[in-house]
N, C-alpha and C positions, 0 to 999 in steps of 0.2 A: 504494500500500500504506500504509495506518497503522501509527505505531508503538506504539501501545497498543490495547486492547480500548476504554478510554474516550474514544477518540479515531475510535474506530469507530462507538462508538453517538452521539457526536454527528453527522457523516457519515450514518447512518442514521435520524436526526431530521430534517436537515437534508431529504431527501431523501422523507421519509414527511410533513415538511411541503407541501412542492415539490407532489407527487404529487398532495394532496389539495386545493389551491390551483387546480390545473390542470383535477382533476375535476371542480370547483364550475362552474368557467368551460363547461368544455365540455358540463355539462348545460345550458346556458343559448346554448350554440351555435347558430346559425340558417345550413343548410347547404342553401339554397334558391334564393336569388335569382340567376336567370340567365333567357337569354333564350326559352327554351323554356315557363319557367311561367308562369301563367296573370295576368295582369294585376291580378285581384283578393287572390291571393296574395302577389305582389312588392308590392302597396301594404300587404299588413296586416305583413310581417314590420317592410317599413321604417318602420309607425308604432311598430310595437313596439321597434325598434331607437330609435327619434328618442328614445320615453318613457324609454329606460335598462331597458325589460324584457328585451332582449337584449344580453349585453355583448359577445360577439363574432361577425363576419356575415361568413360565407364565400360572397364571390360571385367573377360573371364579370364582364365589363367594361361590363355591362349599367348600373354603379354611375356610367359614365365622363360622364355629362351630370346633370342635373335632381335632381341628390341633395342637401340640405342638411341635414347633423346636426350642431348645431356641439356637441353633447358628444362626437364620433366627434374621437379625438387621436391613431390609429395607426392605419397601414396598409402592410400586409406584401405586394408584388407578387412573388412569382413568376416565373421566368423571366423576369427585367424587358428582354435582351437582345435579345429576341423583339418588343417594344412599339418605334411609334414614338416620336419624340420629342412632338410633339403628342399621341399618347393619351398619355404618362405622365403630362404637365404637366397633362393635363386630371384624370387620376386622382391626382394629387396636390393637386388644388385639392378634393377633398369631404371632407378634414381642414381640422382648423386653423381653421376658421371660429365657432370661439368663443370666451373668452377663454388658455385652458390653451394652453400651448407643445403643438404637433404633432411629429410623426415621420414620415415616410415610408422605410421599411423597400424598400431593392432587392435582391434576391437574384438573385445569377445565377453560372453556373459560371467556374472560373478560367479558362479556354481559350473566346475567344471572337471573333467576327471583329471586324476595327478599326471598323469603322462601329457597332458594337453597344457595344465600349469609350468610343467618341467620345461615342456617347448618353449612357449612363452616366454620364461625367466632366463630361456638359455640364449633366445634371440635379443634380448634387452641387453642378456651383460655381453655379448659380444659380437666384432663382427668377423672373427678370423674364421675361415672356413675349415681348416682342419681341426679345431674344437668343436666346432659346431657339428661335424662330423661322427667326430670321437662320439659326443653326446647323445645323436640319433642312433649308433650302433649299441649306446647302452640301453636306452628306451625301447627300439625295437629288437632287438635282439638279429643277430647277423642270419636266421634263416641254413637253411642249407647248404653246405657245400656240394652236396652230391645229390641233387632233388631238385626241387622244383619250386619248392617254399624260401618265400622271401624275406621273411622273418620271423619271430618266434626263435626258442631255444635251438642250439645247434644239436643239445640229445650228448653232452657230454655229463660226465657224473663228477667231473674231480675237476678238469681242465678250464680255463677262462682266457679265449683268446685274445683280452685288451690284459690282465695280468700275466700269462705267463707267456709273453711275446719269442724271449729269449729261449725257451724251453720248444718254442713248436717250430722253432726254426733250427733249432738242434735236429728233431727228431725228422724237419725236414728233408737237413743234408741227409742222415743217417737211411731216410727211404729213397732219394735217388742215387746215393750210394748202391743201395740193395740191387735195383734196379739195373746200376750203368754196370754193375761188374758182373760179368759172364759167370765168374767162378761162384755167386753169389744164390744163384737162381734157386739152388737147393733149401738156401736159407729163406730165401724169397717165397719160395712155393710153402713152407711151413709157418710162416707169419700168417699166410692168407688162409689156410687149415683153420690156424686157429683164431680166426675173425669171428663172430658170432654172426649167424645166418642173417640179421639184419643190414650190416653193414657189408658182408659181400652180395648183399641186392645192390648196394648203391655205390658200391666200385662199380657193379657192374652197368649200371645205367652209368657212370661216368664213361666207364669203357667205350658203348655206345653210341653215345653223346658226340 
């Protein structure tokens, strides 16, 4: 509530400024680029965008590779909770790429699951790509080597390939050792005897593979 009438009409300036500021912007809006339109399209909004004829460009994540505008200094994502960590980092690299300080704008609701919070806080505290990395392979989990699943548990019981890095790079020479030496193959062929029926399914789709 104001407490004067003069206090109201500035409030109502304030605000009839706002209004017309917003209007200007949004006739100049481009609420097009997504992956369903037509390719000749998506290229002429983005030159129009790149020239500064459009100053605000409402897309999908279509924007998330091959886009360079470096007068583009803000970007507002959307249910950012919902994104992985790799698309975000990737949609926060088509800002900032000219000399003007950037913004990347995440919006997401207060009530949200932990791994979507983790994302979140891991985009804010940084922008190096190989943490943010690191972080997504703890979150999701690295998936399969020998399969087809791309995340989730790798199905070891002891081993953790972000702690024991040193140890599986050991055990790595030590199998194409096994492997490159002729005289080995005996030893070679009893390693694989004694694999548990699971895991020689899925040498053997790598074989195939």
């Amino acid at each position: 509530m104001c407490a004067n009438f003069s206090e109201l009409a500035h409030h109502l300036a304030v605000m009839h400024a706002h209004i017309v500021h917003i209007s200007r912007l949004t006739a100049e809006m481009a609420i097009c680029v997504e992956s369903r339109a037509g390719k000749r399209l998506a290229f002429e909004v983005m030159q129009r965008f790149r020239l500064n004829q459009i100053q605000i460009l409402v897309a999908t994540t279509v924007v998330e590779v091959g886009v360079d505008v470096p007068n583009a200094t803000v970007m507002v994502i959307e249910h950012a909770e919902r994104f992985g960590l790799a698309q975000l980092h990737q949609l926060r690299g088509r800002i900032g790429r000219g000399s003007q300080k950037s913004h990347c704008i995440l919006v997401a609701p207060y009530r949200m699951s932990d791994d979507g919070r983790a994302r979140l806080e891991t985009m804010v505290r940084t922008n190096n790509g190989f943490e943010i990395a690191e972080t997504d392979l703890l979150i999701r989990g690295p998936g399969e080597f020998f399969g087809t699943r791309q995340s989730g548990e790798l199905g070891f019981n002891i081993a953790n390939p972000l702690r024991d890095r040193e140890l599986l790079e050991l055990a790595r020479r030590e199998a194409f050792h096994l492997t490159d030496e002729l005289s080995q193959k005996e030893a070679l062929q009893k390693v694989l005897r004694l694999l548990p029926p699971q895991w020689q399914r899925r040498y053997q789709l790598a074989k195939v593979g």
